[in-house]
C-alpha positions in Angstrom: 100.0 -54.3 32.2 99.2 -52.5 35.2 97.8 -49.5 35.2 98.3 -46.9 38.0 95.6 -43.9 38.5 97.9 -40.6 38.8 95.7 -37.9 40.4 95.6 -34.0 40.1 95.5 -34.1 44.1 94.5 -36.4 47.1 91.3 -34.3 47.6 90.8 -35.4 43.6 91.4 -39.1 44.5 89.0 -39.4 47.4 86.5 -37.9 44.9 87.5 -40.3 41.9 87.4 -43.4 44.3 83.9 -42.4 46.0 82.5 -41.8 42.7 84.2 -45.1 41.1 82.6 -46.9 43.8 79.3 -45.7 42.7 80.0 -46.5 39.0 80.6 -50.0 40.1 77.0 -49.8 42.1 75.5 -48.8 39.0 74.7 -45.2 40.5 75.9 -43.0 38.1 76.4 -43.7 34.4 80.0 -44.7 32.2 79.5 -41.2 30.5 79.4 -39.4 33.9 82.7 -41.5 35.1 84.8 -40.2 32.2 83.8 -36.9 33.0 85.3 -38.0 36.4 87.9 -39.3 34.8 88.5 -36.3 32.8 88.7 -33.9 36.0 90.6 -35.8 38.7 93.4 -37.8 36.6 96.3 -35.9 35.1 96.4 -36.4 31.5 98.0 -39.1 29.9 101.4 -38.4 28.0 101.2 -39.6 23.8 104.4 -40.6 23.3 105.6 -40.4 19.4 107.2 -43.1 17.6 110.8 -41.7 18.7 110.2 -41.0 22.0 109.5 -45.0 22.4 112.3 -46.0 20.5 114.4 -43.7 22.8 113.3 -44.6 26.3 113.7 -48.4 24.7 117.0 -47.8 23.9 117.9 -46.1 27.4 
């Protein structure tokens, strides 16, 4: 499955991809990149067990 990064803004996704570059680099910490996370992706939808049996049935 691949997963797509939705972001609040493109200002928010320069920021996100700078500072997952330095996650990668091993500059800043996991627990400082979901606060990243947290900030500059729009939240994730929870779909309930209808909803999923609805858009599978559409």
């Amino acid at each position: 499955m691949n997963k797509v990064k939705t972001y609040k803004s493109d200002a928010f996704a320069a920021i996100h991809e700078t500072m997952s570059g330095m996650y990668d680099v091993g500059v800043i910490d996991k627990k400082t990149m979901r606060q990243f996370d947290e900030g500059c992706l729009t939240p994730v939808h929870a779909f309930s067990a209808t909803e999923i049996k609805a858009l599978r049935e559409r």
